[in-house]
N, C-alpha and C positions, 0 to 999 in steps of 0.2 A: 822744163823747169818752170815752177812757177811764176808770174810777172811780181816783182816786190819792186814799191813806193820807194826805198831807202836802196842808193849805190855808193860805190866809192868812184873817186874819183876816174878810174878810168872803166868806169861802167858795169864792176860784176855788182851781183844783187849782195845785199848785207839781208840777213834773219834766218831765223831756225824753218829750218827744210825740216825736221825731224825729230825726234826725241828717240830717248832708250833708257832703261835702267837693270841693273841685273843685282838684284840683293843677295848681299851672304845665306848660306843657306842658314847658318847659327843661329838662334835664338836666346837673350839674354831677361830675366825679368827685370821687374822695378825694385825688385828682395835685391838681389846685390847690385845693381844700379845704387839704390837709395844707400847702402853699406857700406859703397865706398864714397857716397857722397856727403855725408853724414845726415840725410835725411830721411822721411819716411815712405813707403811706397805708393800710401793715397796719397803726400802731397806731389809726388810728383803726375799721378793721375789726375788731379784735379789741375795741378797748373797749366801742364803739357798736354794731358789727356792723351797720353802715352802709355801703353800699358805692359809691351813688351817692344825689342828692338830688336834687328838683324845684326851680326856680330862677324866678322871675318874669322875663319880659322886662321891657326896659331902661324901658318905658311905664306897667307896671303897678307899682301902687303896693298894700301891702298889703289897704286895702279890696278891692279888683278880685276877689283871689280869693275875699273871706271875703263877699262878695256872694252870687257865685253858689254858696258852698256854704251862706251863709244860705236862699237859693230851695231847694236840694235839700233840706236839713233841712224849708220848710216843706211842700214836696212829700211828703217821706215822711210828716209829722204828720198831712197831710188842715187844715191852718187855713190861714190866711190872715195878711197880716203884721200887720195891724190888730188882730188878736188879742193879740198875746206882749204880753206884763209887762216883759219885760226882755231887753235882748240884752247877751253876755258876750263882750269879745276877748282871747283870748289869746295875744300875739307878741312876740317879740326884734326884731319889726323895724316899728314901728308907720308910721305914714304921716307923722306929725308928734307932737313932743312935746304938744302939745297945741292943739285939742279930741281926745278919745281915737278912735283908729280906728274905733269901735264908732259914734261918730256919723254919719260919711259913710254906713255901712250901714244905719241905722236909716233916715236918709232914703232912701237908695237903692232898700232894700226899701217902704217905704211903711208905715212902722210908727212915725208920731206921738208914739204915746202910752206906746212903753217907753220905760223905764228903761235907760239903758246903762252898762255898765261894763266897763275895760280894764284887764289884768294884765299887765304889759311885765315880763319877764322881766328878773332885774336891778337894778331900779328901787326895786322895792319897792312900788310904784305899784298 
C-alpha cells in the first residue's frame, strides 16, 4: 500500500487508493434534455458544454452503476472490499430517499464494515 501523509487516529491511511466509473450504456440528447427543461439545446451546449449524456435503463436503479464502478475503483487500488473505511455516494438521483444509496453498494460489494455516506445534490443531505 501506498505511504499517505493523512491517518486516523489509530494509524490506517485516509485517500483515494483508486478510482472507477462504469457509464450507462444509454444515451440521451440535449433535444429532450432541453424539452423537459424548458430550454434550448445550444443553451445548454454552450453553458455546460454538454452535448449528450449517459442515461440508466428503465431496470437500473442508481446503485447498479456505482457498483460496478465501486469494483473498478477497487480493481484499480489492488484491495479488497472488506478493506475501505468508508464508501461515499454522490447523486441527484439516489435509489430511495432513504437508506442512502451507498448502503445497497456496501452490501453489494462485500464491504460490512464501512462506513457510508450519501450527498444528494439538493438536499443538503
Amino acid at each position: 500500500m501506498t505511504e499517505h501523509p493523512v491517518r486516523t487516529p489509530g494509524g490506517r491511511p485516509i485517500g483515494t487508493l483508486g478510482t472507477g466509473s462504469y457509464p450507462p450504456a444509454g444515451t440521451v440528447s440535449n433535444e429532450l434534455v432541453a424539452e423537459r427543461a424548458g430550454t434550448t439545446p445550444e443553451r445548454i451546449s454552450v453553458k455546460a458544454g454538454i452535448h449528450s449524456r449517459c442515461y440508466a435503463a428503465d431496470h437500473e436503479a442508481t446503485s447498479d452503476p456505482a457498483v460496478e464502478a465501486a469494483r473498478a475503483a477497487l480493481a484499480d487500488a489492488g484491495i479488497r472490499a472488506d478493506q475501505l473505511g468508508r464508501i461515499v455516494v454522490a447523486t441527484s438521483t439516489p435509489d430511495h430517499p432513504r437508506p442512502a444509496t451507498a448502503c445497497p453498494v456496501r452490501h453489494r460489494i462485500g464491504a460490512p464494515g464501512a462506513a457510508v455516506r450519501e450527498h444528494t445534490q439538493g438536499t443538503g443531505q
